[in-house]
Steps between C-alpha positions, in 0.01 A plus 500: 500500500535163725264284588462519908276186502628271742559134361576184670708436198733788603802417735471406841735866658277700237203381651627544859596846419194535424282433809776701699394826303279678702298538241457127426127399503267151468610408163909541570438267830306260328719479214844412725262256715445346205855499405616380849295206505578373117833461661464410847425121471516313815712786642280602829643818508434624198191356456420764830638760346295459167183468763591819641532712149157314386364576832611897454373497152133408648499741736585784259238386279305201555347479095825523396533129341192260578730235501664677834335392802500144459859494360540669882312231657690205340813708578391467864407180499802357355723689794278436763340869540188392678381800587550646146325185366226561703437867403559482172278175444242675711464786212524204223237323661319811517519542109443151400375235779564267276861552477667183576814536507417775755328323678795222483733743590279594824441189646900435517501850715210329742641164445898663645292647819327164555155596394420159303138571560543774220755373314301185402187680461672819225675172324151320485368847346817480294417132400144657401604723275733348319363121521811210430766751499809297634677799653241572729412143576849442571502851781146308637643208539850612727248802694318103553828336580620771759158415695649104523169402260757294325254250320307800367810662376636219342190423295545871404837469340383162309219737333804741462723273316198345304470883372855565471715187475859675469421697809863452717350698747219273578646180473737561727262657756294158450866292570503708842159388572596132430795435647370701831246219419751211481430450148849520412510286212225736354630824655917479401443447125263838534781713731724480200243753325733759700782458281333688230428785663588826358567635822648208678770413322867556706827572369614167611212327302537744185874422480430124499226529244759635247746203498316173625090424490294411804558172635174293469655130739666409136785273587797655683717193344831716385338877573527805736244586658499882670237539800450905528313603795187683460217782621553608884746343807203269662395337118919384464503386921239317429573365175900414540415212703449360136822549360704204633233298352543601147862438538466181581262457219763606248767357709359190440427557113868613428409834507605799803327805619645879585295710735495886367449684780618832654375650758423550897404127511797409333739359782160335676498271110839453461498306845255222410597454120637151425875524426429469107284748485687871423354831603544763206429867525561592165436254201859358466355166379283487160236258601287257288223578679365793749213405782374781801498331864090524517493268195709236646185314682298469174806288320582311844151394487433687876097322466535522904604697770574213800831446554631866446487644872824438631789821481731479239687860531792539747663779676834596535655323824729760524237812545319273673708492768519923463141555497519325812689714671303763394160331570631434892649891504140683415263213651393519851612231658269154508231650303378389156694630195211580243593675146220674293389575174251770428514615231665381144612722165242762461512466084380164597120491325376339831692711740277670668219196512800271651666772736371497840436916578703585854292646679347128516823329596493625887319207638813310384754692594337586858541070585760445794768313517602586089748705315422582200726496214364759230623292170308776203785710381498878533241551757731624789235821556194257576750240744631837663116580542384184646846512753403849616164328622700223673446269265857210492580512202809519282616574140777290388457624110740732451792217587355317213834545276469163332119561414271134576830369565497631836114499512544122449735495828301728742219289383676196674527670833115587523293265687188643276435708164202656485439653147243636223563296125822670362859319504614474835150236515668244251859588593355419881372166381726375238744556872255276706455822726175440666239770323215676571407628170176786514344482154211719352178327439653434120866481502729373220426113383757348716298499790213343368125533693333456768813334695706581793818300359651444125668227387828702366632565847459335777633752767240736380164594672208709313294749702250634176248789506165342550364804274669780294703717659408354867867469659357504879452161511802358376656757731378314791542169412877579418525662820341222712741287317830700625328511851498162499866486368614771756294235799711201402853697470430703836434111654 
């Protein structure tokens, strides 16, 4: 006689054979949920897959494991399954108001719909019931953040980090808070927390690791030093303005520098490197020393951010001159040529917060005298939508065969950008294309507060949310704006 017991010790196909048998109940679900998600990782997919089984398993029998229901509810949270995160907290909370980490997990679901009203008030509750617990101080004090209390928040990750000193996490959300601040000689040693993340380390960084440590600004006297960029396209824009810098730095010391890069940005870089400074995409050279692009203004001693505006990308002159031709082809003739941003990489944690929602975008798009330029890749449905309503706008993406390369050269035809924060905002003013850049009441750090300009480019404008989630007003200052753009070309 066999034992028919399942067992999340048992092989993965056994398991999955399993659940297909139609006569597979609660515990053979639960036990290849289980199974899925010992294995899954960071792998999204899977991870969904295991939340499916686990949910299947609860439905079949809800007392089936007690541990169930929130393993389902942390399962949600961690791939963004509001509305699962929401019931199943709701029959935690149910159980056991006193549940914090429900009650953690719920405020992230009101939190993601922009109910910060609840969100702070379940984390106080959460804060209540389990009293100097750093996790939960830590969710308090970014629900705090997202509401642009940054004083408050800040003094909540100090009372974080005096509970839990090796937090990475929280140090590095305190750097954000500091440089946004200008506190950059406080805030750069702190960003470096993100190089001990578990979950943030790339291949390029892990590679590096292995053969050379971290350069700390030790003496390049003699030494190679590899620059690797790092995290998304608008963090290396920004931060490759840097580079030349550093070279001269170990220039100077006897020293040289190799730029490992590879990538969509990759001809923009190669353009503006000094001539001793070599582009690698794979590690030919065995460096003495490894250092990420974001880490360069701590060891050049970046204490301030005057004197940083002016462009220092290029284009290519030859697709230049054929984005041109294209721009003169689809633009009616005298009127403004306006490109547009509206959206960036939906992964993006901020995506939806930064991404202005279309059905908002038509007091733009309905100013005379313009031609719009749509510049976010694959949304040739919504530009076809807005044509159909006589809307003039174009969508030069899918001639984009050389990636920001040709983005770059468009760029340079445009008399205006108008954009949300995602690349094409640094690319834009690391050009000198004159920006206006719509930012949610937060945004990322580069922007600072409170101002309608930053120091880092000069060509670049900021329109920001006066409250969460309010785009309608930075709609209409952006548009009177182009009005007053499309006035002065029509004169």
């Amino acid at each position: 006689m066999t034992d028919s017991t399942p067992s999340s010790a048992a092989p993965l196909a056994q398991l999955r054979a399993r659940v297909e048998a139609p006569t597979a109940v609660a515990a053979d679900w639960l036990a290849y949920g289980n199974a899925l998600l010992a294995q899954a990782g960071r792998d999204t997919q899977r991870l969904c897959d295991a939340l499916n089984a686990l949910v299947r398993a609860w439905r079949l029998d809800a007392s089936s494991d007690p541990a169930l229901l929130p393993t389902i509810a942390q399962t949600a949270f961690i791939v963004r399954d509001w509305s699962l995160v929401e019931s199943a907290t709701a029959l935690l909370l149910a159980r056991d108001p006193a549940d914090a980490n429900a009650l953690v997990w719920r405020a992230a679901a009101a939190q993601q719909r922009d109910d910060f009203i609840e969100s702070e008030r379940l984390l106080l509750e959460a804060a209540r019931v389990a009293p100097n617990n750093p996790v939960v101080l830590h969710k308090l004090a970014l629900c705090i953040k997202e509401q642009a209390r940054f004083a408050e928040a800040e003094a909540l990750l100090r009372r974080v980090l005096e509970l839990s000193p090796q937090s990475p996490h929280a140090l590095f959300d305190l750097a954000e808070l500091e440089i946004r601040a200008g506190r950059f000689a406080q805030g750069w040693p702190h960003y470096e927390a993100r190089l001990t993340f578990d979950d943030g380390i790339d291949n390029a960084q892990q590679a590096l690791a292995a053969i050379s440590p971290h350069w700390r600004g030790e003496s390049l006297a003699g030494k190679t030093l590899v620059v690797y960029g790092e995290q998304g396209h608008g963090d290396c824009l920004w931060a490759v303005r840097f580079l030349p810098h550093v070279a001269q730095r170990a220039r100077e010391q006897g020293g040289r520098v190799i730029f490992g890069h590879e990538g969509p940005l990759r001809a923009l870089f190669e353009r503006m490197l000094p001539a001793d400074v070599a582009l690698e995409t794979r590690l030919d050279t065995h460096p003495d020393f490894h250092c990420g692009l974001m880490s360069l203004p701590l060891h050049l001693g970046i204490h301030d951010a005057a004197g940083w505006a002016q462009p220092y990308l290029s284009a290519d002159p030859v697709r230049i001159d054929a984005w041109r031709q294209y721009v003169v082809a689809a633009a009616t003739n005298g009127q403004c040529r306006v490109g547009l941003v509206w959206n960036g990489n939906p992964a993006h944690i901020r995506d939806v917060r930064r991404s202005v929602p279309i059905e908002q975008l038509g007091p733009l798009l309905e100013v005379g005298g313009v031609t719009w330029f749509a510049l976010s890749p694959r949304r040739a449905v919504t530009v076809e939508q807005w044509r159909a309503h006589g809307m003039n706008i174009v969508d030069p993406t899918g001639h984009f065969t050389a990636g920001f390369d040709d983005v770059a050269a468009l760029l340079m035809n445009l008399d205006l950008v108008v954009t949300i924060d995602s690349g094409p905002a640094h690319l834009a003013g690391a050009l000198g294309v004159p920006t206006c850049l719509m930012i949610d009441r937060v945004s990322a750090w580069f922007w600072g507060s409170e101002t309608q300009s930053t120091p880092w480019y000069g060509s670049i404008e900021l329109y920001r949310q006066p409250t969460v989630g309010a785009w309608a007003p930075v709609i209409g200052q952006v548009r009177a704006r182009i009005e007053t753009l499309a006035a002065t070309r029509g004169d």
